[in-house]
Backbone as a ProteinNet text record, in pm:
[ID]
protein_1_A
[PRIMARY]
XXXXXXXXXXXXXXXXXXXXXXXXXXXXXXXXXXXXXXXXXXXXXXXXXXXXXXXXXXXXXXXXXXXXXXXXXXXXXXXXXXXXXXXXXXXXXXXXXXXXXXXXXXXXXXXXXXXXXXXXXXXXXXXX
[TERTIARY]
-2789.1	-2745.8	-2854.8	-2778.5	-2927	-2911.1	-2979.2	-2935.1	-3053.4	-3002.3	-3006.9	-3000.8	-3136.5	-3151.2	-3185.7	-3118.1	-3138.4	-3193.5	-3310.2	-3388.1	-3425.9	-3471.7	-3469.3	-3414.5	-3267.6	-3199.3	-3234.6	-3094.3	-3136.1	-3072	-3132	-3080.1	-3172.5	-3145.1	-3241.8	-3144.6	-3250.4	-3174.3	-3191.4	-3085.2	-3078.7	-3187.1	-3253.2	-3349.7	-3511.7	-3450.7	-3559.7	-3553.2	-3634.1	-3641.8	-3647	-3587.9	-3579.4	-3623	-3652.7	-3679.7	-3630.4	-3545.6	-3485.3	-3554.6	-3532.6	-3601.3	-3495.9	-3480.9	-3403.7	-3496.1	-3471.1	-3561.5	-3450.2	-3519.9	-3420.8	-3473.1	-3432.1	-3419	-3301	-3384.6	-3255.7	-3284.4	-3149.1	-3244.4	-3184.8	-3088.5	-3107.8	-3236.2	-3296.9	-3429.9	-3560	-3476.9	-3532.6	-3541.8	-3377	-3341.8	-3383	-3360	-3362.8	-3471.3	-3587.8	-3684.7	-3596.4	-3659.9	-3591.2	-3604.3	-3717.4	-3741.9	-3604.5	-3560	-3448.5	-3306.3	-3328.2	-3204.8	-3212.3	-3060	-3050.3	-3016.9	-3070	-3070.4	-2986.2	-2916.8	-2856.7	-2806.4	-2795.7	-2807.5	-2646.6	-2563.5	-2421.7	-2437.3	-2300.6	-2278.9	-2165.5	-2124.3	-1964.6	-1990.7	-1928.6	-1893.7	-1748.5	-1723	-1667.3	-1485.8	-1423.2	-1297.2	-1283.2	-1374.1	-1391.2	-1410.3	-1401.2	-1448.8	-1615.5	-1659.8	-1796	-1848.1	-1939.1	-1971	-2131	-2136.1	-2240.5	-2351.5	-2466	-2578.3	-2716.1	-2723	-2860	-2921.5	-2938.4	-2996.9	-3100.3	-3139	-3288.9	-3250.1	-3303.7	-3269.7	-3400.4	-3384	-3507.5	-3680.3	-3716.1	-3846.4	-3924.2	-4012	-3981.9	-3949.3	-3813.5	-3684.7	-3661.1	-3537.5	-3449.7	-3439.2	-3380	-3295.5	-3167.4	-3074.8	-2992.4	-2954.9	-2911.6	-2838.3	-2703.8	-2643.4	-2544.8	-2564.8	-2490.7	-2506.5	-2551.7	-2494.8	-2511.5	-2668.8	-2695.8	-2834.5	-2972.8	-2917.5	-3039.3	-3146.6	-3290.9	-3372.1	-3335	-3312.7	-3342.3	-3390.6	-3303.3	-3340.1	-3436.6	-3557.5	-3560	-3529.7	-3504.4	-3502	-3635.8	-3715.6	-3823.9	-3806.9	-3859.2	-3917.9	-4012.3	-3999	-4174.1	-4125	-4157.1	-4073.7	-4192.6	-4279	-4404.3	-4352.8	-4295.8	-4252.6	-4083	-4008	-3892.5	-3809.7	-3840.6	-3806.2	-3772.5	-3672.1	-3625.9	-3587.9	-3664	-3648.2	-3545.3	-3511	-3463.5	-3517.8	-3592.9	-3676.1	-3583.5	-3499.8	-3427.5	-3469.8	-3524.4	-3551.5	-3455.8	-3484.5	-3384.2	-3222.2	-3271.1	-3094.1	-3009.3	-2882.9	-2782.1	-2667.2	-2619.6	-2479.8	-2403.2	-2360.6	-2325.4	-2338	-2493	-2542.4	-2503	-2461.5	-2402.5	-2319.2	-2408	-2258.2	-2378.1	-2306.4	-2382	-2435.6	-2539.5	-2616.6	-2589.8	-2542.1	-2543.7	-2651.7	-2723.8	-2811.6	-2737	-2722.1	-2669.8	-2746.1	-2740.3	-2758.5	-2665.2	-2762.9	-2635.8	-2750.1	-2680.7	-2736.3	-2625.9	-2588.3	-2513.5	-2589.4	-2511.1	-2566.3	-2473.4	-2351.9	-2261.5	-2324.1	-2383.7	-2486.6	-2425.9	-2342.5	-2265.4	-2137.2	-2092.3	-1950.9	-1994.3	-1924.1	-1948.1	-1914	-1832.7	-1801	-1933.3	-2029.3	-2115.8	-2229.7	-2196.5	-2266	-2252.4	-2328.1	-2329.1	-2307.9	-2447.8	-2487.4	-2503.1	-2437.5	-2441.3	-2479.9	-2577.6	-2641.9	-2499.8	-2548.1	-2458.4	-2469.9	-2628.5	-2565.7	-2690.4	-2718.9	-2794.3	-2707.8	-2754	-2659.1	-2763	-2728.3	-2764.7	-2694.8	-2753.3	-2656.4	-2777.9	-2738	-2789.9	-2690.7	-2812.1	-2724	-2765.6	-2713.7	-2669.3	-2755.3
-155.6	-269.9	-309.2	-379.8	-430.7	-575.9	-643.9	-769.6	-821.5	-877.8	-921.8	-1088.7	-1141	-1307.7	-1336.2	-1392	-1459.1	-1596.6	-1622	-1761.8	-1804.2	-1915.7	-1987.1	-2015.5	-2031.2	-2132.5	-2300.9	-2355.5	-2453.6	-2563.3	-2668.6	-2724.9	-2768.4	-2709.6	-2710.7	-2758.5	-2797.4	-2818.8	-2698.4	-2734.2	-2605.9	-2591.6	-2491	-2472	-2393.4	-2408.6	-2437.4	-2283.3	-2255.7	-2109.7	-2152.9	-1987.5	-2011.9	-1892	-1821.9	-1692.7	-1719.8	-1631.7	-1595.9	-1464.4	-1485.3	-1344.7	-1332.6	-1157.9	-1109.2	-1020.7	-1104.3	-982.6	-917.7	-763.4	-722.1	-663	-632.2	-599.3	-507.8	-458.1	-406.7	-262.6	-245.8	-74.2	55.5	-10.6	114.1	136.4	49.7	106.4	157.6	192.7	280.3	441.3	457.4	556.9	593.1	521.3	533.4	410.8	436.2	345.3	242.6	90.2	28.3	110.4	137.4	206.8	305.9	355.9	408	390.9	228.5	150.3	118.1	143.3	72.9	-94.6	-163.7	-338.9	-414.2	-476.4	-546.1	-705.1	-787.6	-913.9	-923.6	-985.2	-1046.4	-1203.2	-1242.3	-1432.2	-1435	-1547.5	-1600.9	-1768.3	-1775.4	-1907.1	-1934.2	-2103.1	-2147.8	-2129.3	-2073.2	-2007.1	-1876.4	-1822.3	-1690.6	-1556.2	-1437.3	-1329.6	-1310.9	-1254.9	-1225.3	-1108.5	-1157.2	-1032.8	-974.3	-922.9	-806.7	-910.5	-902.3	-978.4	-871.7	-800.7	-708.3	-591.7	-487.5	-380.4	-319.9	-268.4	-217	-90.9	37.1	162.5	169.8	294	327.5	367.7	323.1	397.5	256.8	237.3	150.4	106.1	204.9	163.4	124.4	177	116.9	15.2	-81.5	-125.1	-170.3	-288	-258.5	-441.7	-485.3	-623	-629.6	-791.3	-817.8	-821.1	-830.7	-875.5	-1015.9	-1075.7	-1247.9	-1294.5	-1214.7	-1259.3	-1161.4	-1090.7	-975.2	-1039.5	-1066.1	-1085.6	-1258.8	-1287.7	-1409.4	-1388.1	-1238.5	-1222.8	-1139.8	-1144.9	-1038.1	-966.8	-852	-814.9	-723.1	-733.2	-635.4	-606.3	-538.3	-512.9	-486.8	-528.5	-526.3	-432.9	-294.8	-229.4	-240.4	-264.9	-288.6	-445.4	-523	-632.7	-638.6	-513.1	-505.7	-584.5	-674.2	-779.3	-730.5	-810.7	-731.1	-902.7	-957.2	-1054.7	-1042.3	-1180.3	-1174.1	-1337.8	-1321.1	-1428.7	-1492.6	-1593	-1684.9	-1760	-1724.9	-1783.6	-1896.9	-1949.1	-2023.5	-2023.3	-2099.8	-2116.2	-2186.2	-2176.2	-2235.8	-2285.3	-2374.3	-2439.4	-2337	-2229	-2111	-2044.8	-2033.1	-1947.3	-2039.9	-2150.1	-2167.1	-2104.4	-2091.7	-1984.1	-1959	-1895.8	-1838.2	-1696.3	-1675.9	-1583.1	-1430.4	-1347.2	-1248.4	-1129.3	-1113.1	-1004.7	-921.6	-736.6	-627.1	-547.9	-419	-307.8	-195.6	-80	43.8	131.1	296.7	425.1	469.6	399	477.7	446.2	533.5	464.8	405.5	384.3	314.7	151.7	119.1	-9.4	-78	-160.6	-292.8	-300.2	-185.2	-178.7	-223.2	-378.8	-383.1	-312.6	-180.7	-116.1	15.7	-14.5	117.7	22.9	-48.7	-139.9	-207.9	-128.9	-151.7	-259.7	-329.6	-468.5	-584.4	-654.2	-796.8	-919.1	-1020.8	-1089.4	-1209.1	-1391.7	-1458.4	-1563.3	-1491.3	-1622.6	-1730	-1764.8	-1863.9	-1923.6	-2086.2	-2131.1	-2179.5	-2148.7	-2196.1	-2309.7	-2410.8	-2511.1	-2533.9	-2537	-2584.4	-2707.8	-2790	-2914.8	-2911.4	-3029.4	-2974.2	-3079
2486.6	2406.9	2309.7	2211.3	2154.6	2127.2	2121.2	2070.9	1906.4	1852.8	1708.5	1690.8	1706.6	1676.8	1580.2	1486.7	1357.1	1376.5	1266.2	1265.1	1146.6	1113.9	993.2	891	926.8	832.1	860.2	766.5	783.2	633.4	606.7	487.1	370.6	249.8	172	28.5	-10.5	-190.2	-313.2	-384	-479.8	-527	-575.2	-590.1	-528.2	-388.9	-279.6	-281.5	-148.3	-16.1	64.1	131.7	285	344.7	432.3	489	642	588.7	780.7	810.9	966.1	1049.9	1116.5	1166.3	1249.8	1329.4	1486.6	1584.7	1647	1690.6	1737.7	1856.2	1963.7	2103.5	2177.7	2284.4	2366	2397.2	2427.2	2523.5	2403.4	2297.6	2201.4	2152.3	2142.1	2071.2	2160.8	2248.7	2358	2293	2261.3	2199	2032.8	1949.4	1804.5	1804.7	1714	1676	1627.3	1605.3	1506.5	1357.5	1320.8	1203.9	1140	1242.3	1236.5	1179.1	1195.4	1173.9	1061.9	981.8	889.5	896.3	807.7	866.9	743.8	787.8	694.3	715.5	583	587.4	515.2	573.7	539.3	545.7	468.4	492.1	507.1	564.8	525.7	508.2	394	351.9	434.2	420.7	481	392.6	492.5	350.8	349.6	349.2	291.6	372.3	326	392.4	398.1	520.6	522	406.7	364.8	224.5	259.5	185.8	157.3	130.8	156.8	97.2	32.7	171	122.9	226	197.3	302.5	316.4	402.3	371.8	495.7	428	549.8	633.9	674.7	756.9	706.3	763.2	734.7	658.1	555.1	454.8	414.5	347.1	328.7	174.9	107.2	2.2	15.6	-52	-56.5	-165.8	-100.8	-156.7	-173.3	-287.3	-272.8	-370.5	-327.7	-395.7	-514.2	-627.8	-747.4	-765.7	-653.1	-667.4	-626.1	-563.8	-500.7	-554.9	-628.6	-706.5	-794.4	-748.8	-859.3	-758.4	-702.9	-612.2	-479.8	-380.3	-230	-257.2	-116.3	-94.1	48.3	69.5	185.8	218.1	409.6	394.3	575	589.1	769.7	818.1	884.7	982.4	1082.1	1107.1	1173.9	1351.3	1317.1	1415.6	1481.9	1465.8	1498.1	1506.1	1487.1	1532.4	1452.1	1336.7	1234.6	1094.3	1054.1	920.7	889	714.7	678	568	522.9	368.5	357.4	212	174.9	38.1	40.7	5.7	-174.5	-238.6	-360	-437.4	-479.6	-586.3	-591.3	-448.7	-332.7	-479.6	-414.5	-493.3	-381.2	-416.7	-321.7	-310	-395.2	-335.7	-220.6	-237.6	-109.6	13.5	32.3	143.6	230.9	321.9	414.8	549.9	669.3	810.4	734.9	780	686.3	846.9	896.3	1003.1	959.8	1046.9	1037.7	1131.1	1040.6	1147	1150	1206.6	1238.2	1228.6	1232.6	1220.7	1187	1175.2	1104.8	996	979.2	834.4	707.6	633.6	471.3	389.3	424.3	349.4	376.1	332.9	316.8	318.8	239.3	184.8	315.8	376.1	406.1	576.2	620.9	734.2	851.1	832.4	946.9	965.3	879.4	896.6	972	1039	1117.8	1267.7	1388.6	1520.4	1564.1	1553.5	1624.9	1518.5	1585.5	1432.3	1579.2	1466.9	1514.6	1542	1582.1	1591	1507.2	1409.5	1260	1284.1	1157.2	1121	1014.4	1024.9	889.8	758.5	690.1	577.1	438.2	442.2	370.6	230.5	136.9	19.8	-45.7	-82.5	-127.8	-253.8	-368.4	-486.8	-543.3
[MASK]
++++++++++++++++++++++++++++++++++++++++++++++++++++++++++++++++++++++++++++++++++++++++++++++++++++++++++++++++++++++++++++++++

């Protein structure tokens, strides 16, 4: 199993940052390094379908973001600390939504079915 804890949301004003962490654990990474894993950051706003936010593969790692959040997120990992961040820049009332950190080995990045283990959410609220 693995498990996936998301931390540091929270409520901020437009404008602001935020940096969430995702640790991850469990006895897959017994098997496959985390390094291994491709890591990825989704949201869902309230209404809406959960979307794509940002990815980062193995090793170092690519990555990959939304259009909406490009040149504002970043995504990185600490693969020595089992942690894969995304650092929040110049929030918008948009970006409101539960922010899910996943997992997986695929490379279809954006598409949530190329993705194992999903965390249970941090929220993130930006006020206006």
């Amino acid at each position: 199993q693995v498990q996936l804890v998301e931390s540091g949301g929270g409520l901020v004003q437009a404008g602001g940052s935020l940096r969430l962490s995702c640790a991850a654990s469990g006895r897959a990474f017994s098997r496959y390094a985390f390094s291994s894993y491709v890591m990825g950051w989704f949201r869902q706003a309230p209404g809406k379908e959960r979307e794509f936010v940002a990815a980062i593969t193995w090793g170092p790692g690519s990555t990959y973001y939304a259009d909406s959040v490009k040149g504002r997120f970043t995504i990185s990992r600490d693969n020595a600390k089992n942690t894969v961040y995304l650092q929040m820049n110049s929030l918008k009332p948009d970006d409101t939504a539960v922010y899910y950190c996943a997992a997986g080995v695929r490379l279809r990045v954006t598409v949530q079915g190329s993705y194992d283990y999903w965390g249970q959410g941090t929220q993130v609220t930006v006020s206006s």
